[in-house]
N, C-alpha and C positions, 0 to 999 in steps of 0.2 A: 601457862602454855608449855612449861617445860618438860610437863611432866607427860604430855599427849606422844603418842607416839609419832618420831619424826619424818617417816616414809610411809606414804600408801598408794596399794596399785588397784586402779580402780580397772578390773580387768571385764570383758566383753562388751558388745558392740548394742548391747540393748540401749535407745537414749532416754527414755523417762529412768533407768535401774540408776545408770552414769551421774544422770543430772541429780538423783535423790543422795548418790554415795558422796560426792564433791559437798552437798547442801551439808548433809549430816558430817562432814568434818569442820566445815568450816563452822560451822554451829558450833562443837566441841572447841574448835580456836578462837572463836569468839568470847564462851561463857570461861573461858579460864583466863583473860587479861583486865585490868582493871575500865577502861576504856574501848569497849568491842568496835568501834568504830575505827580507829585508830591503829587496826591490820593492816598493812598493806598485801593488792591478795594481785600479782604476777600473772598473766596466764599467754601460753604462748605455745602454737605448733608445732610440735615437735619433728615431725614432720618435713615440715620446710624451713626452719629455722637452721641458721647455719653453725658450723661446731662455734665459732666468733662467740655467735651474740648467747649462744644455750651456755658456753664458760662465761662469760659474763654476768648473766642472769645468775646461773650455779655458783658464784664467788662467794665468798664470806665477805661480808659487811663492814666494815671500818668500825660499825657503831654496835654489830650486834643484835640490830634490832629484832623483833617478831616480823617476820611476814610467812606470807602464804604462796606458794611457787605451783602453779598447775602448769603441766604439760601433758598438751594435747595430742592425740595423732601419733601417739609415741612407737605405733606397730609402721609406719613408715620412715622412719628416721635411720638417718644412714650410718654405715661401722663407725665413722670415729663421734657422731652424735652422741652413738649409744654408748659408747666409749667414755665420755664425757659425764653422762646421764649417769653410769651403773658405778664412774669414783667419786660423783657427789651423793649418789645414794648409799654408801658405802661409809660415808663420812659427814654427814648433814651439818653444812655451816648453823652456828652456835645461831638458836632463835626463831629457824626455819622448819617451816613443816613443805614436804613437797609430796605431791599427789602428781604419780604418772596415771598419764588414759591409754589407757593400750587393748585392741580390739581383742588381741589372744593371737593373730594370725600377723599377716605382713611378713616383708625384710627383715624386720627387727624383733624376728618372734623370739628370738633367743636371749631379749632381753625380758623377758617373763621370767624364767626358771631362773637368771641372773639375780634378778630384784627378790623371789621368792629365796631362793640362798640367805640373801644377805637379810632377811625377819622382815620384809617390806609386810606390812598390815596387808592382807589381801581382800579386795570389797569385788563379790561375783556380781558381774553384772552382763552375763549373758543371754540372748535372745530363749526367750521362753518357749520350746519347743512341742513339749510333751504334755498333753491335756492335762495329767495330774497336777503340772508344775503353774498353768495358769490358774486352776482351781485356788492352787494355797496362794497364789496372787491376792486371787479375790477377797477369798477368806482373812489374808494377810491386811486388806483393804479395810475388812468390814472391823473385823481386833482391835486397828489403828483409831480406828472410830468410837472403840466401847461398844458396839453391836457384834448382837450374836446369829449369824445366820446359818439357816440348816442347808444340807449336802444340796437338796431338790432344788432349792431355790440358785444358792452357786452355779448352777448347771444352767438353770434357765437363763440366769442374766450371761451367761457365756453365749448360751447359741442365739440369743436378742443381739448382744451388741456387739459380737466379735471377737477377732483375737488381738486385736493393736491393745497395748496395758495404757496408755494414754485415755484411749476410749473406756476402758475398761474402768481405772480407776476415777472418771470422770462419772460413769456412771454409780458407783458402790456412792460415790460422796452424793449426789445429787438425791438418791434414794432415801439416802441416812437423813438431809434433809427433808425431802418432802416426808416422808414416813414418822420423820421420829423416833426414828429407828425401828418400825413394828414392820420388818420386812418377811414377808412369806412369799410363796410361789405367786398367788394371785397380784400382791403389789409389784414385783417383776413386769409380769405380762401386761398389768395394768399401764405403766409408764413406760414399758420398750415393749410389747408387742410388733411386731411387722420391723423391726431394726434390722436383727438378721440377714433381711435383703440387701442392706446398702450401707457399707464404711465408708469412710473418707479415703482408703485403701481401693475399692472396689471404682469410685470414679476416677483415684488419679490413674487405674491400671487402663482404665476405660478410653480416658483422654491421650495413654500415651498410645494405644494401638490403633489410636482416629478415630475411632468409633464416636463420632458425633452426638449421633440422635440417642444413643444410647446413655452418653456420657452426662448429655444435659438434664434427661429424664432421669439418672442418676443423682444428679446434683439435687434437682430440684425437691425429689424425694429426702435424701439427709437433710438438707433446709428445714423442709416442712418437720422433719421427724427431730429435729431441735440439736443436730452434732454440729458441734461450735465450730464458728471460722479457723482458727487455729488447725483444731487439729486435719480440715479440710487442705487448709495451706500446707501442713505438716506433709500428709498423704502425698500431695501434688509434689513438695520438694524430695520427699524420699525417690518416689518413682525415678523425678527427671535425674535426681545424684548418682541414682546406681545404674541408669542407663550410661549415665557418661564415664564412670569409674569401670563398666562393663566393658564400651565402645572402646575404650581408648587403651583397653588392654590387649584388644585383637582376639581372634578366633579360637577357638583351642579348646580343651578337656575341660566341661563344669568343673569339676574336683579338682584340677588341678590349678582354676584360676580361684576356684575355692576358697584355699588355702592361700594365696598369696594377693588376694584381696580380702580376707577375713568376713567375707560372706558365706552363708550357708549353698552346699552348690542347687538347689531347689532357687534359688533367689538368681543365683549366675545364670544360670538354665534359662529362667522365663525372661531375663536381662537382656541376655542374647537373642531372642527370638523377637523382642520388642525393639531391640537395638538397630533392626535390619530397615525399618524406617523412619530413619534418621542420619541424617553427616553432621559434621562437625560443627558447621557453624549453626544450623538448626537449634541444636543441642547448648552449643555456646548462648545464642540468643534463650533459650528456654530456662538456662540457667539466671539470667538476669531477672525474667518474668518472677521466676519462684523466689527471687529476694526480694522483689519488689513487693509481691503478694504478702511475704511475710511480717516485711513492716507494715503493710497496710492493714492487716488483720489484728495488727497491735497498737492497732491507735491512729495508725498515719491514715487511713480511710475515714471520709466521713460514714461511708455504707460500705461495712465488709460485704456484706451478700453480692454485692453488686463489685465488689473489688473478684471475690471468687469467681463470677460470672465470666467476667473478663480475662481475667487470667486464663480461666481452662476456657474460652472461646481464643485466645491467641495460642497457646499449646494445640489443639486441636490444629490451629492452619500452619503452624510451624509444622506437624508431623505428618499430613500433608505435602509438603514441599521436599522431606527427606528422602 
């Protein structure tokens, strides 16, 4: 493990990019100790976590041992946080690989070009904006598989299943399966035809603006068309997280809440406009829903479908009441 490099900044706010750069190190800390189990792997908010417990955490070891230090949330963490953060990355206690999350934006944006100074490894993990860049997703998708697919077909499973890379990369594997990897235009159309119309994105936008009869006939549509509980629940907790990270910033310039929530201002914008029906405790309560849903979709339901059912039928009369 000595030899891995011992900072890395896992920098933008995409969460399947985030969750693959974190995998992919610890992978690397694992296959270089004799014992991979035997990591201890830290992770903690940076965020909310106080300057106290992030020095303590960041100390050097009595024993020296290998572990693994993730911190999260690090674009909200305050001066002497980061303070703390950029002279343990500066000096990595003996044994320690530390991997900040940090969205690129926030209060603590200035601890990006800090950590990039001092040769932090930097792993891009930004929201995929621009069609060419989910293309080489795809593409990136299909490589990782050992299939090789052509331009036409990339395109088509794009405008079937969407732009969430969750959905997306859910689809490229399921393909490679069922196909065999013999993927053309025609196998695309075959197995996502009519997807297009309905994300797990497109109902939870559905369910925060109330739209009901919409929302269910949404629902029940991905159901049938086979997108998983998960990334359904995913959808439902993105919406309600950025309406209350919206809401509870108050009114003001997309761009310039922008920037200081590290959302794209296209994302602030529709936030704001959804946020308008909803108060606090609505939101408070919907935020409980969307944790509750998400254990259930992993296991703690005996019937997700019917856990999703529920969930966006209580979101619905919560937003409602806002």
């Amino acid at each position: 493990m000595s030899e891995l490099p011992a900072v890395h900044l896992v920098l933008g706010d995409e969460e399947l990019l985030v969750e693959r750069a974190v995998a992919r190190v610890m992978s690397e800390v694992r296959a270089g100790v004799p014992d991979p189990d035997s990591v201890p792997v830290d992770r903690m908010r940076a965020g909310d976590a106080s300057t106290a417990e992030l020095a303590e955490l960041l100390s050097p070891s009595l024993f020296a041992e290998d572990r693994v230090i993730v911190l999260e949330s690090a674009a909200e963490a305050g001066k002497d946080a980061v303070a703390v953060i950029t002279d343990a990355a500066a000096d990595p206690p003996a044994g320690v690989v530390l991997m900040v999350l940090h969205s690129g934006g926030g209060r603590a944006k200035a601890l990006v070009p800090a950590l990039q100074k001092q040769g932090a490894v930097v792993h891009e993990c930004a929201k995929l904006t621009k069609p060419g860049e989910r293309v080489e997703f795809v593409r990136g998708e299909f490589r990782a598989a050992g299939v090789k697919v052509g331009a036409e077909a990339v395109q088509v499973l794009i405008e079937c299943v969407g732009f969430d890379l969750r959905e997306l990369a859910a689809a490229c594997s399921q393909l490679v399966s069922d196909t065999g990897g013999r993927i053309d235009v025609n196998a695309v159309r075959r197995y996502y035809s009519g997807r297009a119309e309905v994300t797990g994105f497109d109902v939870a936008e559905l369910a925060v603006a109330g739209d009901r009869s919409a929302a269910m006939e949404a629902l029940r549509w991905a159901t049938d068309r086979g997108v998983p509980h998960v990334l359904l629940a995913d959808a439902l907790a993105d919406s309600v997280h950025t309406i209350a990270k919206v809401g509870s910033a108050g009114r003001g310039d997309p761009f310039k809440l922008a920037q200081q929530l590290g959302m794209p201002p296209w994302k602030v914008k529709k936030a704001q406009a959804q946020a308008r029906g909803w108060n606090p405790a609505s939101i408070g309560t919907a935020l409980q829903v969307v944790a509750a849903l998400n254990a259930d979709v992993k296991g703690g339901a005996a019937d997700a479908t019917f856990a999703v059912e529920r969930a966006l039928a209580h979101i619905l009369d919560l937003r409602g009441t806002g």
